[in-house]
Structures are given as structure tokens and as C-alpha cells.
N, C-alpha and C positions, 0 to 999 in steps of 0.2 A: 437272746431269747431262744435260740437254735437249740442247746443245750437242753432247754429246760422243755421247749417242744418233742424233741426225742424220747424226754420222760413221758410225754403224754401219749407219742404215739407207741412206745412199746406196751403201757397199760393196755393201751384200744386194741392192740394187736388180739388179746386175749378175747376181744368181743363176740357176741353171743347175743341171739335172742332172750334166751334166758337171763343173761346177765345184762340185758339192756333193761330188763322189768327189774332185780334185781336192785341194781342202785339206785335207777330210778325213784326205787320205794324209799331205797335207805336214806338218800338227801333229802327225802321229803321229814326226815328226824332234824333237818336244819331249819322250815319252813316256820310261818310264820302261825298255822291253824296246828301245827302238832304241838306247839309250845303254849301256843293261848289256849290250846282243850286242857292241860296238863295243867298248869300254873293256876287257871282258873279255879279245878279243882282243889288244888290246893288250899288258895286263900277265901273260896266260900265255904270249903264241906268240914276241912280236916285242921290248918291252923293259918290261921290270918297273918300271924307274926312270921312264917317262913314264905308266905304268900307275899307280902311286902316285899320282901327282901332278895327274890327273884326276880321278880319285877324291876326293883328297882338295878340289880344289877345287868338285865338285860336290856332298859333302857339306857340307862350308862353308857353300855358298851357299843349298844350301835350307836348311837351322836355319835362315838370317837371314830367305828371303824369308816361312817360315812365321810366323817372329817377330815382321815387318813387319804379315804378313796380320792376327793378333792382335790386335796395335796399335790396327792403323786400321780392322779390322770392315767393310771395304766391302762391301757386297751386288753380287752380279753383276748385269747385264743382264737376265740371267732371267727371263720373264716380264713385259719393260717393252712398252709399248705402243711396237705396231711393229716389234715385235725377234724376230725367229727363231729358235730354238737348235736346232742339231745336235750330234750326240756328247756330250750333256752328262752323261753319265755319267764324262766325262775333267775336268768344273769341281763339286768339293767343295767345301766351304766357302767362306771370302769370296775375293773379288773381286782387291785391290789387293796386291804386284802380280805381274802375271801367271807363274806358275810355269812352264809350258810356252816362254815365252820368254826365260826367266831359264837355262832347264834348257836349253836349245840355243843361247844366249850363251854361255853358261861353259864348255859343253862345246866348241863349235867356237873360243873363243879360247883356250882352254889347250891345247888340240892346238895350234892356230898357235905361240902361244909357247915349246912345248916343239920343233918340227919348225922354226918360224921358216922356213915354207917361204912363197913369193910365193903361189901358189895356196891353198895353205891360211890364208891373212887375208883372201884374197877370199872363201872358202867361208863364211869367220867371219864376213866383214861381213853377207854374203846371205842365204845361209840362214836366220839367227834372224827377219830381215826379214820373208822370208815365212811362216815359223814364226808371228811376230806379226798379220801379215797372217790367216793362217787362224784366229785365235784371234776374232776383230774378226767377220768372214765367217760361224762359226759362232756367230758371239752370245752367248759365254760372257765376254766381256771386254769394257771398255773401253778407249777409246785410252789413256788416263793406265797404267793398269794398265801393257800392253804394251811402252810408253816406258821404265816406270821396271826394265820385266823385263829388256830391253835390256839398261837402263844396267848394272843389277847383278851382269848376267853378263859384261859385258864389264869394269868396273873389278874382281871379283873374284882372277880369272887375272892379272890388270896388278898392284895389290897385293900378293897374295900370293907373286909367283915369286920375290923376292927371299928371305923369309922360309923358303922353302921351300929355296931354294940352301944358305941358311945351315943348317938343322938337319937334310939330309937325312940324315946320319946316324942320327939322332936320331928321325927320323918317328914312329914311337911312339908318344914322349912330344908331339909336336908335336900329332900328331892327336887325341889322347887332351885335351888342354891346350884347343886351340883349340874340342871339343864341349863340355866342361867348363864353361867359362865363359859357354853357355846355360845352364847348370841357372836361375840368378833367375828366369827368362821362365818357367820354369811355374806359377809366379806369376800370369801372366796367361795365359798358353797351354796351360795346363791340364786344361782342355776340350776341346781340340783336337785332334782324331786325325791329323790330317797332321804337326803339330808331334812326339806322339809318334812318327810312323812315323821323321819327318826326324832325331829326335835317335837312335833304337836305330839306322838307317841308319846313321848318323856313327860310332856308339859302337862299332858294328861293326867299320868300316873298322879304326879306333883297333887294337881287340882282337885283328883277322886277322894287320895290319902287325907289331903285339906279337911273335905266335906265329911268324910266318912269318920275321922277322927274325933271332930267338931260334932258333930249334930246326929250321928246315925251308932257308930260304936258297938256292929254285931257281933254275936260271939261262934266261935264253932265248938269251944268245950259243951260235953252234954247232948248233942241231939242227935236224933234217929234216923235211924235208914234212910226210915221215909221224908224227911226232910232235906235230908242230903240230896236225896236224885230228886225233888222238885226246885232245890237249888241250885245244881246243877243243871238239868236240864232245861229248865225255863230261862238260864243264865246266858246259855249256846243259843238257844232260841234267841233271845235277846242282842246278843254281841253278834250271831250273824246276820241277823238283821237290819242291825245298824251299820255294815262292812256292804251288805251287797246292797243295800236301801239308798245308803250315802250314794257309792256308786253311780247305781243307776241314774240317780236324779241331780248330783252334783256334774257342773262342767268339769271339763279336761282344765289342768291348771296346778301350778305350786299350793299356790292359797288355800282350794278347794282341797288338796290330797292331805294339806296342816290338818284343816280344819275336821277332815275325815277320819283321820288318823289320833286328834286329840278328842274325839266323840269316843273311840272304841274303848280304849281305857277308864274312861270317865263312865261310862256307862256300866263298867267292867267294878270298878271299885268304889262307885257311890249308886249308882241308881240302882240299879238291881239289890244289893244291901240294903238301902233303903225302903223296896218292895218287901223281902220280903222278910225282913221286921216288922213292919207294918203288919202282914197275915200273919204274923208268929211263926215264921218256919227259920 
């Protein structure tokens, strides 16, 4: 680890009040409200079918990289001699590999793939970059961690678009199937509150896609402004509500963080659709 700690502390060398607000901001491009403000918009205002399909690859990918984190038990940076940490309230459990650049891989190359626009595989390549970059900077991660968050947000979107073409119909069972066959891993993942957050997360999407499929079927071709930002807006209202709501009133516990964690999707991709079809927006 000496090695790879040397890479962290000649970044930090560079450090700067400036540049401590700086990355600060830019990791927060890996978090978990920069991606649900974004995605959301996506699949209530503009198009439901690429909204599916981010979602579903960003549940995906964290099951694995929580599964991975399990595995291999790496210990952060944390506290090594010569190491810094900022915001470390944002690095839970272990180390390898890095979530925050897993979580801004996957997300900026499944947009590319689905828009397949030239700008948007630039944005893909870059971003998670320095996404990674400020993970390193705050001292919550190691380079390997980083590398491998990279890699597996970028081959997630690239593997699965095919599979997703194929059973779009089907999404449902698709997403339902693909959470499912975590269940062994708690086996060893057990213990682990992010693993449970990441699987009720998944089982969510699964359950929303179900209902909303089934019974609700809104559309975003066709409608106006003004419907847009009352669906969006009322939507944020809604989904942080049920994040700090849960919170507040749910115990400390694996069970309760599943259960928290499979409300926010579910509410994300059946109730709220469900509202506001009902009003006609």
C-alpha cells in the first residue's frame, strides 16, 4: 500500500483551500442526490425509456461493486500516515472499489450510450476522471480502488445495452432477475449496510418498473413546460421526503436502511407517475 499511498500524498501536496472546496464539489458528481436529481428528470419529463435504463444500470452496478467491496474487505486510507481525509462522512465501509467513481462511470456512460451523442462520451470519459481524482485528493480512496471504479462503470453500460435492447419489453422481470441473483452474496455481505441499501435500491427499481408497467403507463412524448417542472418538482419534493422522512422515523439497522432504500425508487418510478397521471400532468 506504501506505493499507492505516495500517490495520494504527492496529489494532497498540491492542496489548497481553494482546491479543498473544489473537489469537494466535484465528488459530489459521484453522490447519490446528483444522480437521482438527473435521472429522475430524465424518466418523468423527457423520456421514460432512457430513464429505465439508467436506473437500471446504476442499480446493477452498485449490487456488484458492494459485492466486490465484501469480497475483498479493503480498508480505506483512513487514518494512514500522511493521508488527509476530507468529507469522509461520504467513505462507509471498505475501500475497494471506489463507489463514487463507479457511480459517475455508469452513469455518464449509459447516458452516452443511450443519446450516443459526440459530447456526451466526452463528458463520460472526463468527468468520472475527475470524479476519481477527487476521491484520491480527499483521501478516502486508493488509486487501485479508483481504476477499478472506472473500469466497472464503464464496461457495465457497454454489457448490458445489448441485453437491455432485448428484453425491454420485459424490464420487470429483467430487473427483478438481474437483483435476484445477488441474494447468495448475503452470505457474505450480510453485514453490510451499503450492500443492503444497494440491494432494496435494485429491488425497488424492479417493483416501481412492475407497477408502472402494469397499471400506470405514463408518457413524456407531448407535454409542456409546464408540466414538466410540476413533475419534476413535486417529484424532488416527494423523493426527499421519503429519504429524510424514512430516516428520521426509521431505527438504525440493515432491515430498516433495505426497506428505506426500496421506498425511494418505488416512489421514484410508480407513485409519483401514478399522481400525476391521475391530475393529467
Amino acid at each position: 500500500m506504501e506505493f499507492q499511498a505516495e500517490i495520494i500524498r504527492t496529489i494532497q501536496s498540491a492542496a489548497t483551500p481553494a482546491l479543498d472546496m473544489i473537489f469537494e464539489g466535484i465528488t459530489m458528481l459521484g453522490e447519490d442526490f446528483f444522480i437521482i436529481f438527473v435521472a429522475t428528470l430524465i424518466y418523468w419529463c423527457f423520456n421514460k425509456e432512457t430513464g429505465y435504463w439508467i436506473c437500471w444500470c446504476l442499480s446493477f452496478g452498485n449490487l456488484l461493486i458492494n459485492t466486490v467491496k465484501c469480497i475483498f474487505k479493503v480498508d480505506r486510507p483512513i487514518g494512514y500516515e500522511g493521508i488527509r481525509t476530507l468529507r469522509e462522512h461520504t467513505a462507509p465501509g471498505y475501500s475497494f472499489p471506489s463507489g463514487h467513481t463507479h457511480a459517475s462511470s455508469n452513469f455518464f456512460f449509459s447516458m452516452a450510450k443511450a443519446f450516443n451523442k459526440k459530447c456526451l462520451w466526452g463528458i463520460a470519459i472526463i468527468v468520472p476522471l475527475f470524479v476519481g481524482l477527487s476521491r484520491l485528493y480527499l483521501g478516502v480512496h486508493w488509486p487501485m480502488d479508483v481504476v477499478c471504479g472506472y473500469a466497472i462503470g464503464l464496461l457495465v453500460p457497454l454489457l448490458l445495452w445489448k441485453i437491455y435492447k432485448k428484453f425491454s419489453e420485459r424490464k420487470a422481470f429483467l430487473f427483478l432477475a438481474s437483483t435476484l441473483i445477488y441474494l447468495p452474496f448475503f452470505f457474505v455481505c450480510g453485514d453490510d449496510k451499503s450492500f443492503w441499501k444497494s440491494f432494496g435500491f435494485a429491488l425497488g427499481i424492479a417493483t416501481g418498473a412492475f407497477i408502472e408497467q402494469k397499471f400506470i403507463n405514463f408518457e413524456t412524448k407531448g407535454i409542456s413546460v409546464k408540466q414538466k417542472i410540476f413533475r419534476y418538482v413535486g417529484g424532488i419534493v416527494l423523493v426527499l421526503a421519503v429519504y429524510f422522512g424514512m430516516k428520521a422515523i426509521c431505527p438504525e439497522g440493515h432491515i430498516f436502511s433495505f426497506i428505506r432504500y426500496f421506498c425511494i425508487p418505488l416512489a421514484a418510478t410508480a407513485i409519483w407517475p401514478a399522481v400525476f397521471k391521475k391530475l393529467k400532468f
